[in-house]
C-alpha positions as CSV (number, residue, x, y, z in Angstrom):
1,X,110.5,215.6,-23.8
2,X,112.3,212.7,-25.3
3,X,115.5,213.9,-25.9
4,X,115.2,214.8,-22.0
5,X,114.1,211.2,-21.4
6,X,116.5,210.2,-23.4
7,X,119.4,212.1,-21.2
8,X,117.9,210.6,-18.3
9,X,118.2,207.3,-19.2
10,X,122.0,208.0,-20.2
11,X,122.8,209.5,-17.0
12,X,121.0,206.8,-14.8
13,X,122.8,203.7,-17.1
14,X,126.3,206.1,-16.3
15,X,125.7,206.4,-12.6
16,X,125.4,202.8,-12.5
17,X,128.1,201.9,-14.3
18,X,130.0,204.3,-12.3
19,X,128.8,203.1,-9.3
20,X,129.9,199.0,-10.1
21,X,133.4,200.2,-11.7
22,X,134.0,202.2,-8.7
23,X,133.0,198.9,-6.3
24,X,135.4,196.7,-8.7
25,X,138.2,198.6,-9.1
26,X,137.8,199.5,-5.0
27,X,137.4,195.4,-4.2
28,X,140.8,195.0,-6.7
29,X,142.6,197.5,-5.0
30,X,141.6,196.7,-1.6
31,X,142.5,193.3,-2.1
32,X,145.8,193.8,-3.5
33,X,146.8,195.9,-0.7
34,X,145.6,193.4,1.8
35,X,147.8,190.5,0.1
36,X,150.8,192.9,0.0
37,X,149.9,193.7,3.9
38,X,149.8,189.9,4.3
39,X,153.4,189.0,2.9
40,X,154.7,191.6,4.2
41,X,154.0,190.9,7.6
42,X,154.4,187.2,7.1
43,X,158.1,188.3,5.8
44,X,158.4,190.1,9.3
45,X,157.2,187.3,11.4
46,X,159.2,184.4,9.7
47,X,162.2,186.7,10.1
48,X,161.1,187.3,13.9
49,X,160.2,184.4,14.5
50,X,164.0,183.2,14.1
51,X,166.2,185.8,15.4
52,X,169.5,184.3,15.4
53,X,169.3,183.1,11.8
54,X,171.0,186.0,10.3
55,X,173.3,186.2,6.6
56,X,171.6,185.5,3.9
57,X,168.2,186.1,3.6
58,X,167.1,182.7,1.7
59,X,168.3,181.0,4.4
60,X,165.8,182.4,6.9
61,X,162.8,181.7,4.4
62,X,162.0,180.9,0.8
63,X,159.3,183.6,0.8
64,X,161.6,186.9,1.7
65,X,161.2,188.7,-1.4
66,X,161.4,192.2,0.2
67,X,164.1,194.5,1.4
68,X,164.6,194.0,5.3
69,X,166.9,194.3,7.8
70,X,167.1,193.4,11.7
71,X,168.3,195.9,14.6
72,X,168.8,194.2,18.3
73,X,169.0,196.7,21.0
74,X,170.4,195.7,24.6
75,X,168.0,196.2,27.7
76,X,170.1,199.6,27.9
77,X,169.2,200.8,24.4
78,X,172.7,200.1,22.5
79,X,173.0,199.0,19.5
80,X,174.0,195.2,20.0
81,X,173.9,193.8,16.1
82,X,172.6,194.8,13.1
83,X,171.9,192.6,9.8
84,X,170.0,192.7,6.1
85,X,171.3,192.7,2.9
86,X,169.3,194.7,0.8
87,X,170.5,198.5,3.1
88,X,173.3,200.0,3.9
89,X,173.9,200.0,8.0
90,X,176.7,202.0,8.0
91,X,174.9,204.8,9.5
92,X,174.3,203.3,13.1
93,X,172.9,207.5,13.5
94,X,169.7,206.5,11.4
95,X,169.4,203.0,12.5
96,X,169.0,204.4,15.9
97,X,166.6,207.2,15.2
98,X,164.3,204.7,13.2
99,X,164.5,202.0,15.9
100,X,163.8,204.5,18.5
101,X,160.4,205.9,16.4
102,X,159.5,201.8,16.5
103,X,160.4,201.5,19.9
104,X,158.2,204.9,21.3
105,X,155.0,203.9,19.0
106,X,154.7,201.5,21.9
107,X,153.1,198.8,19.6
108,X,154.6,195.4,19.0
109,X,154.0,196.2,15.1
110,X,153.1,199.0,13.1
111,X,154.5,200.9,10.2
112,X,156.7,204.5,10.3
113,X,155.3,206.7,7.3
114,X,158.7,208.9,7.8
115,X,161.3,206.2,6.8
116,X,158.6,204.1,4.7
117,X,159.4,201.5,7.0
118,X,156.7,198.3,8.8
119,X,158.3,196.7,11.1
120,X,157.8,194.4,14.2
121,X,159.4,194.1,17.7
122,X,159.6,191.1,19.9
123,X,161.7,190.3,23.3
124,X,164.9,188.2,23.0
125,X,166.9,187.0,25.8
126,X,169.5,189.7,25.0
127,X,166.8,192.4,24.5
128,X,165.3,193.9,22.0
129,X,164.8,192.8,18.6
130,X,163.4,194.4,15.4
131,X,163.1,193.4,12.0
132,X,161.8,196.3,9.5
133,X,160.7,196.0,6.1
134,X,160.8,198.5,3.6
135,X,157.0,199.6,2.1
136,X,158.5,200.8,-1.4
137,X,157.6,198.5,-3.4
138,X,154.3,197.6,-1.9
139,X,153.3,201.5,-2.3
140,X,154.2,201.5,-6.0
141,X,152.6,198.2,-7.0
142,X,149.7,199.9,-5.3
143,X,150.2,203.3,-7.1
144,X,150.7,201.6,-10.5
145,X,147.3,199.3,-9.8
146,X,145.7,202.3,-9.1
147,X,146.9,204.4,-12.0
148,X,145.7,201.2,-14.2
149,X,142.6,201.5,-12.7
150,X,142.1,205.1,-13.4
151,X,143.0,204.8,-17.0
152,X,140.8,201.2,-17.6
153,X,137.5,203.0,-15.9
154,X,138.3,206.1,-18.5
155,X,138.1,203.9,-20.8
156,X,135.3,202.0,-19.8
157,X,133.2,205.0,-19.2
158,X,133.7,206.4,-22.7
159,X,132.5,203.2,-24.3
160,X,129.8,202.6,-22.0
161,X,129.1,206.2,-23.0
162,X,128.7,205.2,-26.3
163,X,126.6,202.4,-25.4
164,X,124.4,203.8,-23.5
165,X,123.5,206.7,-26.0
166,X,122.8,203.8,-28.6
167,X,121.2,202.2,-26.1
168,X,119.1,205.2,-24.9
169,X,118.3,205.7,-28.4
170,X,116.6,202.0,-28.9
171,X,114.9,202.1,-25.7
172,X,112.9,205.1,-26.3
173,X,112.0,204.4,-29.5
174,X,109.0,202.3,-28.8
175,X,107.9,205.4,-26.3
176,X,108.5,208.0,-29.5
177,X,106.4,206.1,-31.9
178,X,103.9,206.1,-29.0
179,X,104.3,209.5,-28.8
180,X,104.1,210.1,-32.1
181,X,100.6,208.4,-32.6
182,X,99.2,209.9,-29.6
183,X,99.5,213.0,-31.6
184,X,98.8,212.0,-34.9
185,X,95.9,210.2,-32.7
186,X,95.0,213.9,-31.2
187,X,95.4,215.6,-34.9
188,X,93.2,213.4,-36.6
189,X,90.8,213.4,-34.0
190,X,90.3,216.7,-34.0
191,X,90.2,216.6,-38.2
192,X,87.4,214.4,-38.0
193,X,85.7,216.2,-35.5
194,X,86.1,219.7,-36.7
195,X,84.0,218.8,-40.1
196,X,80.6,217.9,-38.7
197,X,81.2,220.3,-35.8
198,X,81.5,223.1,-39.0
199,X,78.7,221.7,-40.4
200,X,76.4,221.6,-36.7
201,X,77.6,225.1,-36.4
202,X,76.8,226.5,-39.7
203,X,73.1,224.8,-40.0
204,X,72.3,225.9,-36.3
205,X,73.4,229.9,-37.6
206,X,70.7,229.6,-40.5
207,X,68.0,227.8,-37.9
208,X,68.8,231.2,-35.8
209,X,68.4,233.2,-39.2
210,X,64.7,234.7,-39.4
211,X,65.0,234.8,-42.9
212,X,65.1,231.1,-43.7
213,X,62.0,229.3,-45.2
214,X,60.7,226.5,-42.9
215,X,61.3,224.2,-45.7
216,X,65.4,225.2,-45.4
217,X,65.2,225.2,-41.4
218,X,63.8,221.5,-41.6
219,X,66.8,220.0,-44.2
220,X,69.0,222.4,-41.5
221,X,67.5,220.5,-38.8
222,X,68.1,217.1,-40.6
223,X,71.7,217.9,-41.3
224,X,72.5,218.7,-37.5
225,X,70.8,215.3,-36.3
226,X,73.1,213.3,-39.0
227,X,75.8,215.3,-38.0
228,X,75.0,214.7,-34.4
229,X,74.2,210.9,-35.1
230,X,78.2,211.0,-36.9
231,X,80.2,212.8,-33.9
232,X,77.8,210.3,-31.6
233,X,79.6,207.5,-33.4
234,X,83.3,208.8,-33.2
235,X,83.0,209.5,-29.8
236,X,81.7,206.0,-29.1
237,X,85.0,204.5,-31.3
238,X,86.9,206.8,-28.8
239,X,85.7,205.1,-26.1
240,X,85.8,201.8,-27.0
241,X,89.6,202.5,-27.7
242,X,90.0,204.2,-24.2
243,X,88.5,201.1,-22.9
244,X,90.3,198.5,-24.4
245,X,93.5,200.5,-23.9
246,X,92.7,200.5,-19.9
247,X,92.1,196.9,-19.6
248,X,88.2,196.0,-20.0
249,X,89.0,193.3,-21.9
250,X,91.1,191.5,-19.0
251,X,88.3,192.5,-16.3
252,X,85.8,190.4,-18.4
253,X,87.8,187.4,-19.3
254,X,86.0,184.1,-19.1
255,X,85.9,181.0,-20.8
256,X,84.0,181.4,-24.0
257,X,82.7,178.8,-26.6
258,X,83.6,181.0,-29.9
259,X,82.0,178.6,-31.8
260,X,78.6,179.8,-30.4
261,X,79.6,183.3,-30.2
262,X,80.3,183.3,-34.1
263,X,77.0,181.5,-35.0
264,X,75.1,183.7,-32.2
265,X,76.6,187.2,-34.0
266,X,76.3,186.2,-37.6
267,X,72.3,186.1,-37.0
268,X,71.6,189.3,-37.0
269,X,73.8,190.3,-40.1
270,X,72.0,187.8,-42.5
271,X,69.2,190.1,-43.4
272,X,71.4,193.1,-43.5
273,X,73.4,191.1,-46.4
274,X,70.1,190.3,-47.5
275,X,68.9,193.5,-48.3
276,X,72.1,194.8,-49.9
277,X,72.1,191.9,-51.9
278,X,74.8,189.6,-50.4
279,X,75.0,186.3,-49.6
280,X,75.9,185.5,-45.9
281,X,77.7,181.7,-45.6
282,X,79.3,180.0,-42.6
283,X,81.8,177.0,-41.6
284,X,82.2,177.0,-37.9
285,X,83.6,174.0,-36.0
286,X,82.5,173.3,-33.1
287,X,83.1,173.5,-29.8
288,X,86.2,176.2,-29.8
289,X,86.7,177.9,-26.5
290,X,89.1,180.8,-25.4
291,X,89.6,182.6,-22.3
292,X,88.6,186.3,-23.2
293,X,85.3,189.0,-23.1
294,X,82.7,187.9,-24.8
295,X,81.4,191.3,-25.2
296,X,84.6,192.4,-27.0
297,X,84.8,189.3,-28.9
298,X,81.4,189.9,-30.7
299,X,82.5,193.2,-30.9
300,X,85.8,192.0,-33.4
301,X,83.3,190.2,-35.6
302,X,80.9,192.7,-35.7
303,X,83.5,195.1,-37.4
304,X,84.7,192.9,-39.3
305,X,81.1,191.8,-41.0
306,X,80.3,195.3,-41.1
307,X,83.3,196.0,-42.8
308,X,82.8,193.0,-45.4
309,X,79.7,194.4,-46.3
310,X,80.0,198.1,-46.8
311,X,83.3,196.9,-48.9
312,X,82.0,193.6,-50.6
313,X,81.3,193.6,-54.2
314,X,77.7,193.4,-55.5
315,X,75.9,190.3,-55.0
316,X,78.7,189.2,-53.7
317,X,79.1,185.8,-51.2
318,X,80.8,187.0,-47.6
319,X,82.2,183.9,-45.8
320,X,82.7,183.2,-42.6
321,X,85.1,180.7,-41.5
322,X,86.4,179.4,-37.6
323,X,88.6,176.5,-37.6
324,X,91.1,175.1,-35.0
325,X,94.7,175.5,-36.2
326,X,97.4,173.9,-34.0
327,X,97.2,175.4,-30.0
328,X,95.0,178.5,-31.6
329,X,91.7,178.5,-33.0
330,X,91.3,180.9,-36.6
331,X,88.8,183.0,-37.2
332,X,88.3,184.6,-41.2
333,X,86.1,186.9,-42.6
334,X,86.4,186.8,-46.9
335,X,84.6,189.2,-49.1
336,X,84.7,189.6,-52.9
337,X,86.4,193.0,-53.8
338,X,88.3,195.7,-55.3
339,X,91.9,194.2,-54.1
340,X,93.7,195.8,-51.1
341,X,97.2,197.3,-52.3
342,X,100.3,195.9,-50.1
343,X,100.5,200.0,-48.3
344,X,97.2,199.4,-47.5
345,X,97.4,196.6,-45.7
346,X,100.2,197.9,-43.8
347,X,98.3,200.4,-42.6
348,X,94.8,199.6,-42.4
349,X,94.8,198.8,-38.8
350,X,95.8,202.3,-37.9
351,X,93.6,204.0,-36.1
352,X,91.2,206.9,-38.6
353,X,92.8,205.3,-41.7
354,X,90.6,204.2,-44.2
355,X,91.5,202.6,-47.6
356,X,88.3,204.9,-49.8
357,X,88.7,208.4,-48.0
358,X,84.9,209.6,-49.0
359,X,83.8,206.7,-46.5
360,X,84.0,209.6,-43.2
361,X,80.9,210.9,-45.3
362,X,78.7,207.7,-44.4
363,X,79.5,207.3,-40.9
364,X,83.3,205.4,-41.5
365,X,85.8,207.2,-39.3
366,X,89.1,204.2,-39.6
367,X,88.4,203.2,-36.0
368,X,86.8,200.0,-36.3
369,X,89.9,197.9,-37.7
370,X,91.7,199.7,-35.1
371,X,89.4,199.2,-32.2
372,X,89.8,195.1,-33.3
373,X,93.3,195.0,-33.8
374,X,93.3,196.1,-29.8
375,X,91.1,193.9,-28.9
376,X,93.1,190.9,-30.2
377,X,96.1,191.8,-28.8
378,X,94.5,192.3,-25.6
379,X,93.4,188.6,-26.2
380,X,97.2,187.3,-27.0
381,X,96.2,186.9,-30.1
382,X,96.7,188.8,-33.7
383,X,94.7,190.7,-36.6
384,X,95.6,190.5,-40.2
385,X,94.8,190.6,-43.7
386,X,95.4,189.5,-46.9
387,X,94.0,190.2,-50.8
388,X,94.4,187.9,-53.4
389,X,92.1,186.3,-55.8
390,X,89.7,188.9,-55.9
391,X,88.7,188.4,-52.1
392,X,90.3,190.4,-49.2
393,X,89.9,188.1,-45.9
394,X,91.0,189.4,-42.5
395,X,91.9,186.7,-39.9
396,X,91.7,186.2,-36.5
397,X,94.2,183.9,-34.6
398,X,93.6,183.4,-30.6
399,X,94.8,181.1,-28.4
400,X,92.7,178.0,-27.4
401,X,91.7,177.5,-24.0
402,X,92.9,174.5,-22.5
């Protein structure tokens, strides 16, 4: 699928570079042949335009720069005079047949594709009087421009060829890392649901099983509601992804006082901490606002105080911080800890990663951090973490409102 993206894209950027070369070099062309028209009819008509001027051609205008001559034919259709210097009019044969094919075009100017000739007629008191130019020259500026044109849009395609394969390249790369984590998204999703699905399956077999005690069929029945309660769980982290993913967090944007919000959701937690034996403290400023879901908002520091407790050390003092910090407000969440290592913190955000692997067996799936980090960005803002010191503090930065 991508490398046939990836061919599309070329071919679209080369028909559109096709397309404009072929428009430029058309206009250049076009243009050129127009001005060469132009001074070669202007040679014609300055030359007309003065009949009895004849000999030297500078003396009949500063402009003639092309090879000409002049017939004038009597009312009878003799040859009368002849002049130009750039021909040979000795052969008063061909003169004759070229003014003739002038004469029977019956058009007071116009151009003789046999002889290679343009040429112009006007009436003179002594009859008829022509002045031809020759078109050689013209034609083979022309030809050359042309040939020029050919071999510079060669050219041009071969390294916009180039280009646009790099090009194609970087463009879809943001669409094959997606593609890539869709289906590492897909293959760990379906490793994390196949174990408890095993284990669901298995316990329901022995329920079905005659043959097992009641005492065996009640820990079977236990197992298949913890199970159940887990898959519950990372279906729900599914969702919430899918949600934020499709926009929930923009259809539910108000104006929200943070500072309330954080003081409002760290309620709850304090006897949590209490019975693991943490200590919960806070340092909010007041009166923070942002434009955002408040919903989804409680929902980042939810995570992230669930997450500092199931990771904190023992008796250890979480701390909960929200300050304002140039156009952005901060939000940080520090817990004493066993440090983070640097590739962990590059990848903790991803989504069913977890830094202690045996965590999946209490309910932790890697979805949490994940589910965050999307809601922040949904919110302009960004998710990160550090670990120094012996405490591991994720932040939250998010753009003030107003």
């Amino acid at each position: 699928m991508l490398r046939r993206l990836r061919l599309k894209f070329v071919c679209i950027v080369m028909a559109i570079v096709t397309v404009m070369l072929c428009l430029v070099f058309g206009m250049v062309i076009h243009f050129m042949k127009a001005n060469l028209e132009e001074q070669s009819i202007r040679l014609l008509r300055s030359i007309s335009d003065n009949p009895y001027q004849q000999g030297n051609p500078g003396d009949i205008s500063e402009e003639v720069q092309l090879p000409y001559f002049t017939v004038l034919l009597s009312y009878r259709g003799q040859l009368v005079a002849k002049s130009g210097g750039y021909y040979d009019l000795s052969d008063e044969v061909t003169i004759l047949k070229i003014t003739r094919a002038a004469l029977e075009s019956g058009a007071q100017s116009g151009v003789l594709e046999e002889y290679n000739l343009r040429f112009i007629r006007s009436t003179v008191s002594a009859g008829q009087w022509l002045v031809f130019a020759d078109m050689s020259s013209e034609r083979t500026a022309l030809r050359n421009l042309t040939e020029s044109c050919v071999l510079i849009g060669i050219a041009s395609m071969g390294v916009f060829l180039a280009l646009s394969i790099l090009l194609a390249r970087w463009a879809v790369k943001p669409v094959e890392r997606a593609w890539e984590q869709q289906r590492q998204f897909v293959a760990d999703a379906s490793h994390e649901m196949k174990t408890p699905l095993t284990v669901i399956l298995t316990n329901a077999e022995m329920l079905q099983n005659p043959d097992t005690p009641p005492e065996a069929k009640n820990q079977f029945a236990g197992s298949i509601l913890t199970m159940s309660h887990q898959m519950r769980g990372l279906v729900e982290g599914l969702l919430d992804l899918a949600r934020v993913d499709n926009g929930a967090v923009k259809t539910n944007s108000v104006e929200v006082n943070l500072s309330d919000l954080v003081e409002d959701e760290v309620l709850p937690f304090e006897p949590l901490y209490f019975e693991k034996g943490l200590t919960l403290s806070t340092a909010v400023e007041k009166n923070i606002r942002v434009k955002g879901s408040p919903t989804h908002l409680r929902q980042v520091l939810g995570i992230l105080l669930d997450n500092a407790m199931k990771y904190s050390a023992p008796e250890g003092e979480v701390r909960v911080k929200l300050i304002r910090h140039g156009g952005h407000c901060q939000l940080s969440v520090a817990s004493p800890g066993e440090s983070i290592s640097p590739a962990d913190l590059e990848n903790i955000f991803k989504r069913f990663y977890r830094v202690d692997k045996a965590r999946s067996r209490d309910g932790s799936y890697g979805l949490g951090l994940s589910i965050a980090q999307s809601i922040v960005t949904a919110h302009r803002g960004k998710i990160w973490a550090q670990s120094e010191g012996g405490m591991n503090t994720f932040f939250v930065q998010l753009p003030l409102n107003g």
